[in-house]
N, C-alpha and C positions, 0 to 999 in steps of 0.2 A: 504494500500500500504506500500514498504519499503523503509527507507528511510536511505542511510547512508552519515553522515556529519563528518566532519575533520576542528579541529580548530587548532590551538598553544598558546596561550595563556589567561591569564583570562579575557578578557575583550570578547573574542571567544568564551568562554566558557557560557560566562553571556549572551550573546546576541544567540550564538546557543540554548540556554537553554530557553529560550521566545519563539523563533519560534516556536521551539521544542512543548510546551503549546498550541500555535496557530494553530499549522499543527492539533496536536489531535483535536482541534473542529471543525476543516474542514472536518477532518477524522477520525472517531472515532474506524476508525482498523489500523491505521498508528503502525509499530511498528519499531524501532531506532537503528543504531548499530553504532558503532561511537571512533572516536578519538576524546576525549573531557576531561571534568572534573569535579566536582563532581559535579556542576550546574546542568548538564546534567544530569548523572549518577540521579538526583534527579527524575528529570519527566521522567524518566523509561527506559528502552532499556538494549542493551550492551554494554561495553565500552569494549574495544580490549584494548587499550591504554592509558593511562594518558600524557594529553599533555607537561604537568614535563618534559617526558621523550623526547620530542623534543625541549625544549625551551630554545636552547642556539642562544649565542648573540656574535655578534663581530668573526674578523677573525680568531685568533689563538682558541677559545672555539669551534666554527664549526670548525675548521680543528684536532684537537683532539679528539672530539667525531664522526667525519665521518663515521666510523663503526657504531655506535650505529645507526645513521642518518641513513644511506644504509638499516641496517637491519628493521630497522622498516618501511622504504621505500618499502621493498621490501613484508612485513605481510603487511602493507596495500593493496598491489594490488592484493594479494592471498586472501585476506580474503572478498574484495569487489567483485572480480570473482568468491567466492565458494557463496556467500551470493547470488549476483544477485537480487540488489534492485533493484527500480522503478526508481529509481535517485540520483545523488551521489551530494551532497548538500556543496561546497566549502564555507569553512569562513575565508576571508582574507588569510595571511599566505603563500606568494604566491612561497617560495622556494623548497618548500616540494608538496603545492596544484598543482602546475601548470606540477610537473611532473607527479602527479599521475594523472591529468586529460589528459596529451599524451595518459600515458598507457593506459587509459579507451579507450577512443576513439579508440585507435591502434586495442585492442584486445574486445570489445564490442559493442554493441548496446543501454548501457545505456546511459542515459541524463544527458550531464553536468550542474549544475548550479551554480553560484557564486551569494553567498550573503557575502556583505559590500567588496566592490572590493581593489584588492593590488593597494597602493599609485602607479601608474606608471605614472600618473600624474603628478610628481612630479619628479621621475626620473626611468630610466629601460622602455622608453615607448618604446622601441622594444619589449615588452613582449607583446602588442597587437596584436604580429603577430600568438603567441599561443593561446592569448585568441578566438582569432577568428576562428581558426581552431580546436582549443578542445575545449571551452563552448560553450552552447547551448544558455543562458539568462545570460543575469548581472540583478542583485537586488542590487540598489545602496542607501545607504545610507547618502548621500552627495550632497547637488542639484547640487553644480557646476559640479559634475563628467556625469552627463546627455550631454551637449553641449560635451564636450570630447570625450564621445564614440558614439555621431554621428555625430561628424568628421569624425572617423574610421568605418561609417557606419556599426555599431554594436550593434545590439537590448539591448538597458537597459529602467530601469522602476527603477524611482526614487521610494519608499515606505515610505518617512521618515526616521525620524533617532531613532532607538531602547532608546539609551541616554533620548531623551525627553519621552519615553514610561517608563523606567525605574523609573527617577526622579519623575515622577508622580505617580506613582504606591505608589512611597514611601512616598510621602508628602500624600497620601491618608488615612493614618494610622493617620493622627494629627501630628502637632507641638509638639515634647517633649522640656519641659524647661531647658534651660542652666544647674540650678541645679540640673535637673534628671542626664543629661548626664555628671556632673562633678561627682556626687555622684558614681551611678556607673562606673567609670573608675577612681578612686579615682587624681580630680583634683582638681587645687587647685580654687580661687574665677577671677582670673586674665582672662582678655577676651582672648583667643585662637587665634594663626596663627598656621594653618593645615600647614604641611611640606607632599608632597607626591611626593618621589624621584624615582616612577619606581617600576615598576616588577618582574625586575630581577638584580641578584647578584652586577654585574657590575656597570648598572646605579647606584644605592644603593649607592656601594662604589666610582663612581665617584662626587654622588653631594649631598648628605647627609650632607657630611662633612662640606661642601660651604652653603648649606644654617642651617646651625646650626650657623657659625657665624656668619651670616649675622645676624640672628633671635636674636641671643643672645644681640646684641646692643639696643634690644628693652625690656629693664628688666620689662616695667609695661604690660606686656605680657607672658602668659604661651605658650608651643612650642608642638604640640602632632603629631607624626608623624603616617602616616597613611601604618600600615603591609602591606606588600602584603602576598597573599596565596603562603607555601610553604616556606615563608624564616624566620625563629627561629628570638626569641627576640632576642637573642646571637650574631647574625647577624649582628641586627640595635645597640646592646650596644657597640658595637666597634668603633662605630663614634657618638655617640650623650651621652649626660652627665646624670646621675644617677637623675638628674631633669626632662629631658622629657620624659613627659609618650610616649607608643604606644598602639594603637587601633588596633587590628584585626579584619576584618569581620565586620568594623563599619564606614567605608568612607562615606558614605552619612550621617550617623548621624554626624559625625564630621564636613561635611561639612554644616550642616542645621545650627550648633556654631560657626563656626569660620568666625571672622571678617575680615582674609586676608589669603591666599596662595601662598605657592613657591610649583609650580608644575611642574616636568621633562615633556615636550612633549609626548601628547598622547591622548588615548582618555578622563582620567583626566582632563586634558585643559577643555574640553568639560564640561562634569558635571561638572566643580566647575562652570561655567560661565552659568548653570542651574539653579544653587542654587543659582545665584548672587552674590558668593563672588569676590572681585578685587583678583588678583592675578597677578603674575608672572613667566613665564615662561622661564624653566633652564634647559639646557643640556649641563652640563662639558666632553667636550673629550679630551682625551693628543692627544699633536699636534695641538693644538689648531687653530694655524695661517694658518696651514697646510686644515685642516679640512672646515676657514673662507672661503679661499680661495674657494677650490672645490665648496662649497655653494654656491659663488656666480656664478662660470661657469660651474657646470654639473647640479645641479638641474636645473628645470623649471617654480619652483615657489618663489613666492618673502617671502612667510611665513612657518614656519616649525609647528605651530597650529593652530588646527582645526579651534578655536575662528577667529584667522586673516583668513584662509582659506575659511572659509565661510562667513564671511564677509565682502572679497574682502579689506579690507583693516587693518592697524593696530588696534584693539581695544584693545589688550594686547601686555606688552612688552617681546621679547622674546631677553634673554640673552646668547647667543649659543658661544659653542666652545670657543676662545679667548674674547669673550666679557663676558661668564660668570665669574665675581669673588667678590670676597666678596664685594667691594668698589661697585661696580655696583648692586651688589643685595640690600644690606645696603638703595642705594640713590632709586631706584623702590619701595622698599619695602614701604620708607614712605611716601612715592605720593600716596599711593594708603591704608594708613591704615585710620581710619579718624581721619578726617580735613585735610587729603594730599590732595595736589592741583588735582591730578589725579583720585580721587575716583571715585565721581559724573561722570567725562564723561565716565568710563570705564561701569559705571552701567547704561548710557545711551548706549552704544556699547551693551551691553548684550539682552535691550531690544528691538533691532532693529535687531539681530541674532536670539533670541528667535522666531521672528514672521517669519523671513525667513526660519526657518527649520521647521516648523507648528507644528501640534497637535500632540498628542497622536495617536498611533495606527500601527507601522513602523511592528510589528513582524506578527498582523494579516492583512495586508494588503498584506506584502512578502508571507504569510501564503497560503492568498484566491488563490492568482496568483500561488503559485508553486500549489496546488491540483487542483485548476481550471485547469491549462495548462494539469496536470499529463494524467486529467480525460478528457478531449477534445483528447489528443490522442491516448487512448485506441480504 
């Protein structure tokens, strides 16, 4: 069968790229054509698109590239109507997905399906009223998002979470030692705090900066900040000192070493609180007080990560908007590096999340269900 999926960004990419794996052993004539990235592009198909070329952030960067938006907005739905898959496979990303899923719907007889659904939960839940009239199925990756959308009496099918498939996947290789991974990324002997500021450009340059000082207060510590795909050293040298190294393409190994994290909200949150590291969670916006406010009366929810989210309650501190800044990063940080008063409960928090989002297996399970379903309605 064919299958075309649309992500935007890497963490889209990464987890389109597993199903992707999964659908082939359900199907072993599946073939792929896709808005994605080189994850993808790995386990085979075609890529139309590099999600690069969608992945702006914030108001004035979307409203300058608009054009670029549109246009590619608009190859997507030509190129899904010339192709004529089996099923048009949404990942998150719901600005761009949720239109091209009208279009399907408008002008087709394909099947929508969303896998790892847009936060609306949390705010935009008038978008329910599209998902129910353009998708077909949610595949949700989140247990609390199950009770959610059947309130909205709307078929979903939790599968697990990709995260804990990923994580394991990679601890499956063995423990490599502290000294392997300082050797090669030339560090020094000093125990590691992972800095992981984001994605994209903005984030980067909003809290990069913030948590380097915070970090820098802690001298009997090295500080190694984790690249993201697509953004040059040149990038991160602009805000962080000729001492801290960066890693690219090696987040998980970083995080298997380091004994503490400032993480921007995201799905990061998530893995590091896989790996067990304490951590803290940071998103600097200008307008800060402005920003706190909104937070607290348009969102719907009382946490901004995934760790508190699925935990229903705080297990990590999150520093948002006017509450992130250096003084507050500095006093979380050493609660939670050790013999901070905060460590131990946070690594009890983690073990009590871990067991609530279960095993292994979220990509072939999303896998079984979409070919099963595909194959039941032929």
């Amino acid at each position: 069968m064919k299958y075309y999926l649309i992500v935007g960004e890497a963490s889209g990419d990464l987890h389109a790229s597993n199903l992707m794996k999964a659908i082939k052993k359900e199907d072993a004539g599946a073939e792929f054509r896709f808005f994605g990235g080189d994850l993808m592009a790995g386990v085979g198909g075609t890529r139309v698109r590099h999600y690069k070329d969608l992945a702006y952030m914030g108001f004035i960067p979307v409203l300058l590239h608009l054009r670029t938006i549109f246009r590619s907005m608009d190859d997507c739905k030509h190129d899904i109507t010339a192709w004529r898959p089996d099923v048009l496979i949404l990942v998150d990303y719901p600005g761009f997905n949720l239109k091209i899923a009208e279009y399907v719907r408008r002008h087709t007889d394909i099947p929508v399906f969303y896998y790892i659904s847009p936060k609306i939960w949390a705010w935009k839940e008038y978008r329910i009223k599209s998902i129910k009239r353009d998708v077909d199925r949610m595949f949700s990756i989140l247990p609390f998002e199950v009770d959610f959308y059947r309130r909205h009496d709307f078929p979903v099918t939790y599968v697990g979470n990709p995260c804990v498939d990923a994580v394991a996947a990679f601890r499956q290789k063995g423990k490599e030692s502290f000294s392997e991974f300082a050797a090669a990324n030339g560090l020094g002997e000093k125990p590691v705090i992972a800095l992981l500021a984001g994605s994209r450009k903005q984030e980067i340059k909003d809290n990069l900066p913030r948590m380097m000082k915070a970090a820098e207060s802690f001298p009997q510590y090295q500080y190694v900040v984790a690249g993201a795909p697509g953004i040059s050293p040149s990038f991160y040298r602009r805000y962080i000192g000729k001492d801290t190294e960066i890693v690219f393409g090696q987040t998980y190994r970083l995080l298997q070493q380091a004994e503490a994290a400032l993480v921007t909200s995201g799905t990061a949150t998530l893995e590091t609180a896989l790996f067990r590291v304490p951590q803290v969670v940071c998103y600097y916006t200008a307008a800060g007080k402005l920003v706190s406010f909104l937070r607290r009366h348009i969102l719907k929810v009382k946490y901004i990560s995934l760790v508190n989210l699925i935990a229903g309650r705080e297990v990590v501190t999150e520093l948002v908007a006017d509450g992130m800044t250096v003084d507050n990063l500095k006093a979380e940080l050493a609660r939670i590096l050790p013999g901070g008063s905060g460590r131990e409960a946070m690594l009890s928090g983690y073990n009590r999340l871990i067991a609530v989002l279960g095993g292994a297996g979220a990509s072939e399970r999303a896998a079984r269900e979409i070919v099963g379903s595909l194959s039941a309605a032929r």
